[in-house]
N, C-alpha and C positions, 0 to 999 in steps of 0.2 A: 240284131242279135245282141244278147246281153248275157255273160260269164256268170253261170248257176254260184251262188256263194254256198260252198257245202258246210255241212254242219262242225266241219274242223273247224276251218276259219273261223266259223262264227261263234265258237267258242272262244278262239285266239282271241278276238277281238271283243267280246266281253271281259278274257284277263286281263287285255293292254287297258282298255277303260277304267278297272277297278284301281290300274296302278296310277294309271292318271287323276284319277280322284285323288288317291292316298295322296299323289303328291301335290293338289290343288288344296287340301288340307292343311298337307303342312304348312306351303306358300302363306295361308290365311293369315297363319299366327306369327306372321314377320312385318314388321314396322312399316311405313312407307317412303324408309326413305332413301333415295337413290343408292348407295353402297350396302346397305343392308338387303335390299332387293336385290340386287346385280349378285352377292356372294349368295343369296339363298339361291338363285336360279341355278347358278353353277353347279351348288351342290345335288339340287334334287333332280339337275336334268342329270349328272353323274351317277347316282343312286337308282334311280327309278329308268335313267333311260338305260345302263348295264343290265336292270333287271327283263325289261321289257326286250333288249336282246337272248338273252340267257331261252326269257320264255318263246321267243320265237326259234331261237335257236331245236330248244326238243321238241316245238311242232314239227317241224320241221322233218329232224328225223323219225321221229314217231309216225309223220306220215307217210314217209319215204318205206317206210316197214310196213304200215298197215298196206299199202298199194302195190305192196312185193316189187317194189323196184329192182332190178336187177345191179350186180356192182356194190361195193361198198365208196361209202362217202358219208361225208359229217360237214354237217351246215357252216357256215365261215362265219365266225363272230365279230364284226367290223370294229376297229375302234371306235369312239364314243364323239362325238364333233365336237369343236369348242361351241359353245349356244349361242355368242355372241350377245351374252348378256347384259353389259353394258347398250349395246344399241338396242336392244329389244326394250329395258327401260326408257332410255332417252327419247326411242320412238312412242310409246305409249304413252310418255309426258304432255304430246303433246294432244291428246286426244280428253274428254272430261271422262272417260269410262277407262281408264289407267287402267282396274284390275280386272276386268274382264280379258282385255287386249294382253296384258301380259298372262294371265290364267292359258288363254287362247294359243299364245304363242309358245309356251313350257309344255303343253298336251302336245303340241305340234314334236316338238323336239322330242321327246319321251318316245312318242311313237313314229317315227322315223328311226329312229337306233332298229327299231323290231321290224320296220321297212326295208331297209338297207339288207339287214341279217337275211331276209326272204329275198332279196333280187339277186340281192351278191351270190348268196346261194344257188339260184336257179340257172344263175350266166355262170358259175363253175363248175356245176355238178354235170358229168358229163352224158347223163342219164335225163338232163331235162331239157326241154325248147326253148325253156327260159320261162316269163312269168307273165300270171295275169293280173290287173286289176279286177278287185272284187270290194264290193256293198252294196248299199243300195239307192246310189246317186240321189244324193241329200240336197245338192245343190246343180243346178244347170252346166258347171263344169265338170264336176263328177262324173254327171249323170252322160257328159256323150263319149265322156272317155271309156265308162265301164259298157256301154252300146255297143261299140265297135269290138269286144269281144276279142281284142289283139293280144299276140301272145310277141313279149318284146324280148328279144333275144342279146341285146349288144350293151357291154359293162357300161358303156357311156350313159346308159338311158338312165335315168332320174325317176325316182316317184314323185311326180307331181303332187304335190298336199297344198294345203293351205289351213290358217290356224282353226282347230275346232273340226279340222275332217277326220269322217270313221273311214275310209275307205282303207283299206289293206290289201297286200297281194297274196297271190296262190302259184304256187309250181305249178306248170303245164310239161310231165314228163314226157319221155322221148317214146313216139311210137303209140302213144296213146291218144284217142279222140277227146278234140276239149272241149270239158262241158258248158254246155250254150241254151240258153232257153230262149224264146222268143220275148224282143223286145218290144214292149210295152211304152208308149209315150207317158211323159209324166204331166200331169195336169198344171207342173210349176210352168212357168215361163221359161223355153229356153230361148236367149237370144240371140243375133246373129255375132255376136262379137265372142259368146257363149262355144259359137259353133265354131267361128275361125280361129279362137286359141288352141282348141280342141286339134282339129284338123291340123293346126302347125305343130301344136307339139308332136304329132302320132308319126308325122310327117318326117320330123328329125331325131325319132328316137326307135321308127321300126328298122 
């Protein structure tokens, strides 16, 4: 079984995209060199990943209303992480494809601020189960996480991402059936290494 992505999300998650473009743009027009990189990352994962919260933030409630949740409550808008922008450069230094990896790694950041805001949300709202992963498994790890259809209940749990992934989560309210469609194998390769990271993370975060 595989977590239906509803048309909310998939709105959300065309908005966090557009913001990550805007700020793969900006990144463009910045020099290449190590201190000028490392301040620009700073700035656009602060910018762009506040915003990227904000907007997940009023899906949030906005869904919580369209779904008549019962209860009031308002989404938790997490602080913004430090990016660790220095090592994100010095790590991409040493690869020949520097600005795609670090392109890769600021989308990463960006959207996790609007990750965080939907988990934190769902482990405090006392009206949900907690939350689902939701897309449409792009790559072999994505893809067995969003399978298993688990709805992860405990603040400790982590969204698993990795740079360049679309996957986002969805509230799975309290009392409600969560929506599930039948899973589909993916004609990509999933491997078994694929499947045991999978299985461990599920393992120490349901």
């Amino acid at each position: 079984m595989s977590v239906t992505i509803t048309p909310q999300a998939s709105q959300l998650r065309d908005d966090l995209e557009l913001l990550t473009r805007l700020a793969i743009r900006d990144l463009s027009g910045v020099g290449d060199s190590l201190d000028a990189l490392v301040a620009a990352i700073e700035e656009l994962v602060a910018t762009y990943g506040s915003a990227a919260a904000a907007a997940a933030a009023d899906w949030y409630d906005d869904l919580r209303d369209l779904n008549e949740v019962p209860g009031r409550f308002q989404a938790v808008v997490p602080e913004i992480r430090d990016p660790g922008a220095s090592a994100l450069v010095s790590w991409a230094y040493q690869f020949d494809a520097v600005r795609s990896l670090i392109e890769g790694g600021v989308q990463r950041r960006i959207l996790n601020a609007a990750r965080e805001t939907i988990t934190g949300s769902s482990v405090a709202d006392p009206r949900a189960r907690g939350w689902q992963r939701v897309g449409h498994g792009e790559c072999g790890w994505c893809l067995m996480l969003i399978s298993r259809g688990a709805v992860y209940s405990k603040a400790t749990a982590d969204f698993s991402s990795h740079d360049s992934c679309r996957c986002t989560a969805q509230p799975a309210w309290g009392g409600r059936d969560v929506a599930v469609k039948p899973f589909i194998p993916s004609e990509r390769d999933v491997s078994d290494a694929d499947r045991a990271r999978a299985k461990a993370w599920i393992a120490a975060n349901l």
